[in-house]
LOPALO-545921 format. One record per residue: residue number from 1; residue in one letter; chain; x, y, z of N, C-alpha, C, O in turn. Coordinates in steps of 0.02 Angstrom, whole numbers, plus 50000, padded with zeros to 5 digits. Layout:
BEGIN
   n res chain  n.xx  n.yy  n.zz ca.xx ca.yy ca.zz  c.xx  c.yy  c.zz  o.xx  o.yy  o.zz
 NUM   A     A     X     Y     Z     X     Y     Z     X     Y     Z     X     Y     Z
...
end
This chain:
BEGIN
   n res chain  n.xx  n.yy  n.zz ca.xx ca.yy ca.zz  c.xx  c.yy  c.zz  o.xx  o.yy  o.zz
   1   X     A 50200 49490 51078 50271 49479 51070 50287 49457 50999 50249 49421 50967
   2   X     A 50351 49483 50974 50377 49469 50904 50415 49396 50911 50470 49395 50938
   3   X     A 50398 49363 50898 50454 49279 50903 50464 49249 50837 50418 49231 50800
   4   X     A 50529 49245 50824 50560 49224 50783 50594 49150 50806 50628 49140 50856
   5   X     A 50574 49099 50752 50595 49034 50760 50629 49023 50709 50610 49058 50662
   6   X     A 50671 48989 50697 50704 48942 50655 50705 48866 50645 50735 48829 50683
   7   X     A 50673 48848 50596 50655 48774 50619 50681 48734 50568 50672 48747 50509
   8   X     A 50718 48675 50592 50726 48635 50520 50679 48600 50514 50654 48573 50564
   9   X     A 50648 48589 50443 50578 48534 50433 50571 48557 50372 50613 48593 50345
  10   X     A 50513 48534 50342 50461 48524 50285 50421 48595 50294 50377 48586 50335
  11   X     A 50421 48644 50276 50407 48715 50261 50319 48684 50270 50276 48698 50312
  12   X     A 50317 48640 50214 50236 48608 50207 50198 48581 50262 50137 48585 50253
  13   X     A 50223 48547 50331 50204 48524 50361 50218 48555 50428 50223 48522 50480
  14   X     A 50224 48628 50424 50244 48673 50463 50183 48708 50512 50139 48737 50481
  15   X     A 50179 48708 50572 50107 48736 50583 50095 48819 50571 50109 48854 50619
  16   X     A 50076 48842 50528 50074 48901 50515 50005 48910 50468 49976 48870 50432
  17   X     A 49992 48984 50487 49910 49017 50473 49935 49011 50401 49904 48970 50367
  18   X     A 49999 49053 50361 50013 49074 50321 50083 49061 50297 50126 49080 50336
  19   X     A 50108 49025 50229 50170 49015 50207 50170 49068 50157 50127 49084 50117
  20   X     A 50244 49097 50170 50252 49143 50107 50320 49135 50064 50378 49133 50083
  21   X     A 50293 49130 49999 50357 49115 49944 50364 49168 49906 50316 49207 49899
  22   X     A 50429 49180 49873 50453 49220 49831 50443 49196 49761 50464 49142 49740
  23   X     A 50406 49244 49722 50403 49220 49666 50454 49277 49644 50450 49336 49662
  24   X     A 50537 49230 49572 50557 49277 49556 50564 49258 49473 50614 49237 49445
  25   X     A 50509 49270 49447 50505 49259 49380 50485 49172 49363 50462 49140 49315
  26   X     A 50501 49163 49406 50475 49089 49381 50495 49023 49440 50544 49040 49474
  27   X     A 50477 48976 49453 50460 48930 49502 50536 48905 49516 50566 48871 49476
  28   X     A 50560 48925 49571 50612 48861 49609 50621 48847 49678 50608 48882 49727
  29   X     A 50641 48797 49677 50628 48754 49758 50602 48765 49786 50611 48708 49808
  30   X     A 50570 48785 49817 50516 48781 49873 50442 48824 49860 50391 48829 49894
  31   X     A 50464 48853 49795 50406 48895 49772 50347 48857 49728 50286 48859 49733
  32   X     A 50410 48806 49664 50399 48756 49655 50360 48703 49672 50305 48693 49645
  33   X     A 50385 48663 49717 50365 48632 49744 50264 48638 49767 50220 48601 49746
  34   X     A 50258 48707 49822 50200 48724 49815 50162 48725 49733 50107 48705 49714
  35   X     A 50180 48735 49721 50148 48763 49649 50125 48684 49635 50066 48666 49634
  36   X     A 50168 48649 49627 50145 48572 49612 50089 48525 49648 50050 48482 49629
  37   X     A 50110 48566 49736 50061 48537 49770 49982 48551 49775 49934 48518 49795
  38   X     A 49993 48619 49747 49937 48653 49717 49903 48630 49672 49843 48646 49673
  39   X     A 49932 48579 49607 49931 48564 49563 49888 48613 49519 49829 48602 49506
  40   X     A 49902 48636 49510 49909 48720 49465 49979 48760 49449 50036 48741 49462
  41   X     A 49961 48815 49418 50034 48847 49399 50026 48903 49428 50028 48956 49398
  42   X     A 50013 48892 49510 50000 48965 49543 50069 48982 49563 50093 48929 49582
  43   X     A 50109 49024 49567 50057 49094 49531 50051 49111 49483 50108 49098 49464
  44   X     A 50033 49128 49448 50034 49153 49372 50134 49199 49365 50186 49199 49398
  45   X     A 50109 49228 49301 50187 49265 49311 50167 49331 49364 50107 49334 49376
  46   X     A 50204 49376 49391 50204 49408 49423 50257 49460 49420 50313 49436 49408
  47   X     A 50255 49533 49428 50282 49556 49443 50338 49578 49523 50327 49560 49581
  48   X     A 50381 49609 49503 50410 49635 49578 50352 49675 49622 50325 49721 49592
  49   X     A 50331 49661 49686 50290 49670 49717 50208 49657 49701 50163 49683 49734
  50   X     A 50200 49625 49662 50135 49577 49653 50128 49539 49720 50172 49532 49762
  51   X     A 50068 49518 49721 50057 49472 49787 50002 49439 49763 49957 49463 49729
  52   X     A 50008 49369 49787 49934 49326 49752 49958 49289 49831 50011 49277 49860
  53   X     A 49860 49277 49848 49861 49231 49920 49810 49180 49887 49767 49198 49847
  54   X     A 49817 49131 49902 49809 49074 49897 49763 49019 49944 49789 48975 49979
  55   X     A 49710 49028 49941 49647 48971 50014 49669 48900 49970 49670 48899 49908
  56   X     A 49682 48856 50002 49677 48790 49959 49657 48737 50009 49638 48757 50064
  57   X     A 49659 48663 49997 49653 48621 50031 49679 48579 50018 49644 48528 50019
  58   X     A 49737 48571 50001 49768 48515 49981 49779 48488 50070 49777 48528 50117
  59   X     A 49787 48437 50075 49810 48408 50147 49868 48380 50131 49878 48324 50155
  60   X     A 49929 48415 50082 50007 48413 50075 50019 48483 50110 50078 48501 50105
  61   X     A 49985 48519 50138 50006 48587 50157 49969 48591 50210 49909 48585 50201
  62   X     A 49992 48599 50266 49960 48613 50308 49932 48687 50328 49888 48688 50371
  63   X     A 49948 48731 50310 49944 48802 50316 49871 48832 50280 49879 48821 50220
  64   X     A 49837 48847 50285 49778 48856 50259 49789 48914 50202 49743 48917 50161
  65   X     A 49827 48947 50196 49854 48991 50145 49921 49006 50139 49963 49009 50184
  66   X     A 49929 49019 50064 49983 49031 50052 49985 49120 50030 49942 49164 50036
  67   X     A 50039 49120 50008 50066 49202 49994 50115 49198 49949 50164 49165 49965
  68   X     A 50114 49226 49887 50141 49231 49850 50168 49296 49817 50131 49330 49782
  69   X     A 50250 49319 49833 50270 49400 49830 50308 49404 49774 50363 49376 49770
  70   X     A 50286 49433 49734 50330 49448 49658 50390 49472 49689 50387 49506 49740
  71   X     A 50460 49453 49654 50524 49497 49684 50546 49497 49629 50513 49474 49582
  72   X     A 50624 49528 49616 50662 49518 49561 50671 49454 49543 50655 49404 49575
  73   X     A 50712 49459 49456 50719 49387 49452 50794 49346 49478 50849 49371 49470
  74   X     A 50782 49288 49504 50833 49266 49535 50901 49294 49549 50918 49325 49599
  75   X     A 50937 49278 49496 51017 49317 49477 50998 49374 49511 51048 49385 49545
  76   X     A 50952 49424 49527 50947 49480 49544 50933 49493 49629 50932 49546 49662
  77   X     A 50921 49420 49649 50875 49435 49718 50952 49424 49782 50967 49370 49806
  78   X     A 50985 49483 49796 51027 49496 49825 51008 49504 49898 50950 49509 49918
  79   X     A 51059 49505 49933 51048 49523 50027 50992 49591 50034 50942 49588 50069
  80   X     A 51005 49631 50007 50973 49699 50003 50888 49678 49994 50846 49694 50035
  81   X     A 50870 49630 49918 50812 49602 49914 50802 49553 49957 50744 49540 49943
  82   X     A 50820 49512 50005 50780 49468 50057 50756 49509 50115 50700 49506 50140
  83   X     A 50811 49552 50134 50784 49622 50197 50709 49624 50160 50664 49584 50174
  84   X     A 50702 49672 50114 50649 49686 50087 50576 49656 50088 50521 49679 50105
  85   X     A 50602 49580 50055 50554 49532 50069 50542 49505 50119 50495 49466 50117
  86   X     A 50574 49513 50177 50575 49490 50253 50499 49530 50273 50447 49502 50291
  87   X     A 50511 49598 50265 50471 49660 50281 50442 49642 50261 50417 49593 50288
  88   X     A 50414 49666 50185 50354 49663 50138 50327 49596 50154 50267 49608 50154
  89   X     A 50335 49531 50170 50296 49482 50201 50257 49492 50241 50197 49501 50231
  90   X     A 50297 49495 50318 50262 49547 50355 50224 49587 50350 50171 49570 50376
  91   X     A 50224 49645 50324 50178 49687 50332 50130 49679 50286 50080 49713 50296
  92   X     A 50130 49633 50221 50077 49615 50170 50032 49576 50213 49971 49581 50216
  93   X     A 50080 49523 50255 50016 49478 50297 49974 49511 50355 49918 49495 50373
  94   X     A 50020 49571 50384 49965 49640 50428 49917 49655 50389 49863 49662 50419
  95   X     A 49916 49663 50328 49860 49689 50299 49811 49659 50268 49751 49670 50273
  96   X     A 49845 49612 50231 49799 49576 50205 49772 49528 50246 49712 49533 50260
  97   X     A 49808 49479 50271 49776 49411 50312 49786 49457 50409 49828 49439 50450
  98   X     A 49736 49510 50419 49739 49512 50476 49743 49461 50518 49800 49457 50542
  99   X     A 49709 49421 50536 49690 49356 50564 49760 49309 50592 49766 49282 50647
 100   X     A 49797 49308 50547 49843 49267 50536 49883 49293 50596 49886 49352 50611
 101   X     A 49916 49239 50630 49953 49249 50709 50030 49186 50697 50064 49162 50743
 102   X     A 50036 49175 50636 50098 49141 50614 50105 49118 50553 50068 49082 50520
 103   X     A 50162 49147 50540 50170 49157 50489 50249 49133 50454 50301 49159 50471
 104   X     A 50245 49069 50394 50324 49014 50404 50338 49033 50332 50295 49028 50288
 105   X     A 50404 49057 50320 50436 49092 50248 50513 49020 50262 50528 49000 50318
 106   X     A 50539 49002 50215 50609 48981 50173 50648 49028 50196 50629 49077 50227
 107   X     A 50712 49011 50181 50794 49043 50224 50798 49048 50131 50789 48994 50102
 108   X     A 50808 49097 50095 50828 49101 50032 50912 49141 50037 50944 49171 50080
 109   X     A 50921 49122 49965 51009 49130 49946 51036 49044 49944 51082 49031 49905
 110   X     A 51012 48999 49977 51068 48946 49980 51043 48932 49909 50991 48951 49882
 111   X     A 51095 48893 49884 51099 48835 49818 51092 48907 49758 51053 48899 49711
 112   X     A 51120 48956 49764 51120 49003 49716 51187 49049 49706 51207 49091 49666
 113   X     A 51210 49015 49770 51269 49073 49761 51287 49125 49840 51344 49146 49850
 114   X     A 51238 49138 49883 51223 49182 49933 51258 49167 49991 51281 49114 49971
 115   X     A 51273 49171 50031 51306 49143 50096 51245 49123 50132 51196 49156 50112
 116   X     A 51227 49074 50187 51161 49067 50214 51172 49107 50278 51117 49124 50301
 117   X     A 51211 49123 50307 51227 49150 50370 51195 49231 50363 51148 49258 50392
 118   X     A 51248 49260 50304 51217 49332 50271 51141 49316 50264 51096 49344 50296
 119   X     A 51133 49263 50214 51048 49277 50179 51017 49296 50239 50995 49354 50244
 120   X     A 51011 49245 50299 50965 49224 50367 50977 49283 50400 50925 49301 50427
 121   X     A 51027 49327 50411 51024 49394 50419 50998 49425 50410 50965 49458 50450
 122   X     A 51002 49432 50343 50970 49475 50309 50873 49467 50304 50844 49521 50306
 123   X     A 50839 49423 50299 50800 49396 50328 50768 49421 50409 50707 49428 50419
 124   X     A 50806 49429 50446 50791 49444 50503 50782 49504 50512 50738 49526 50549
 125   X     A 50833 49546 50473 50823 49622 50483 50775 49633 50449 50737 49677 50468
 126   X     A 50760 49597 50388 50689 49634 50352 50635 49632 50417 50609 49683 50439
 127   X     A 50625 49576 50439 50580 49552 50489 50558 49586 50541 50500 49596 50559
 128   X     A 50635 49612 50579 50639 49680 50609 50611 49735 50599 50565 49756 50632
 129   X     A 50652 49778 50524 50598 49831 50491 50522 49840 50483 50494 49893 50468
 130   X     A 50491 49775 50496 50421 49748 50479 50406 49786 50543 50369 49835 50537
 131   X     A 50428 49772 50599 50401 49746 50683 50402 49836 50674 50352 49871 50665
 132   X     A 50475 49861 50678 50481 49957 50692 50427 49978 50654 50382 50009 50682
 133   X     A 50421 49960 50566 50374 49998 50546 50285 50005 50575 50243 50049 50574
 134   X     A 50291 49934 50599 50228 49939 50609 50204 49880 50670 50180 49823 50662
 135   X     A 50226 49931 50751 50218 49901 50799 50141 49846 50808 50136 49785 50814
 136   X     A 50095 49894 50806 50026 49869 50824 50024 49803 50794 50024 49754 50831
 137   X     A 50023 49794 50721 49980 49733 50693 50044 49678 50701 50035 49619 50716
 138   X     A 50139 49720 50682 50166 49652 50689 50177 49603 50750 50195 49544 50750
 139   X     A 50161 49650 50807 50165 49591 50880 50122 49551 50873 50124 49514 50923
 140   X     A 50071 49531 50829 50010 49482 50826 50071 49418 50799 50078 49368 50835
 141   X     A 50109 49425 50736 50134 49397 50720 50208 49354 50739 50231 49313 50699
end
């Protein structure tokens, strides 16, 4: 089954196999944040559709890996780009982190300008597109 939660909390202290952040040119809020807890400057810079995964051990993160998805840069990352990144999460974590059976991403657009109602939409349908494109591996998730 595909289950979608919404949770308010600490992204960090979230029980999940796998957290995934948007990298869009450079570190903010919640991408940030990891990066610090990392204490490193992961990810490096990155392009749109880059992906860097991340094994760490910090015990500020509970998630045993992270995911890191190059997107546009901010000003640029519109409703159209969160669908996208909804998916491409998804199906990057089908492929790459088979294993992984949950998987906890950020509600992006707020504090930029975005509506959160649209963003979280938009979000969901990427999530959706993930599940149609690719029944088998996304019901794990």
């Amino acid at each position: 089954m595909f289950n979608i939660q919404v949770v308010n909390g600490d992204i960090f202290t979230t029980k999940a196999d796998v957290l995934v952040f948007k990298y869009a040119g450079a570190f903010y809020g919640a991408d940030a944040m990891a990066s610090r807890l990392l204490g490193t400057e992961t990810p490096g810079p990155m392009r749109p559709g880059a992906i860097q995964i991340v094994e760490h051990h910090s015990q500020d993160i509970w998630a045993p890996l992270i995911l890191f998805l190059g997107v546009v840069e901010l000003s640029a990352f519109r409703y159209e780009n969160i669908r996208k990144f909804g998916q491409t999460s998804i199906t990057t974590v089908s492929r790459e982190i088979p294993s992984a059976r949950a998987v906890a991403m950020t509600i992006h657009g707020v504090g930029y300008g975005l509506d959160e109602k649209e963003a979280t939409l938009a979000l969901f349908a990427g999530l959706a597109d993930a599940r149609r494109s690719d029944g088998n591996t996304s019901d794990r998730i």
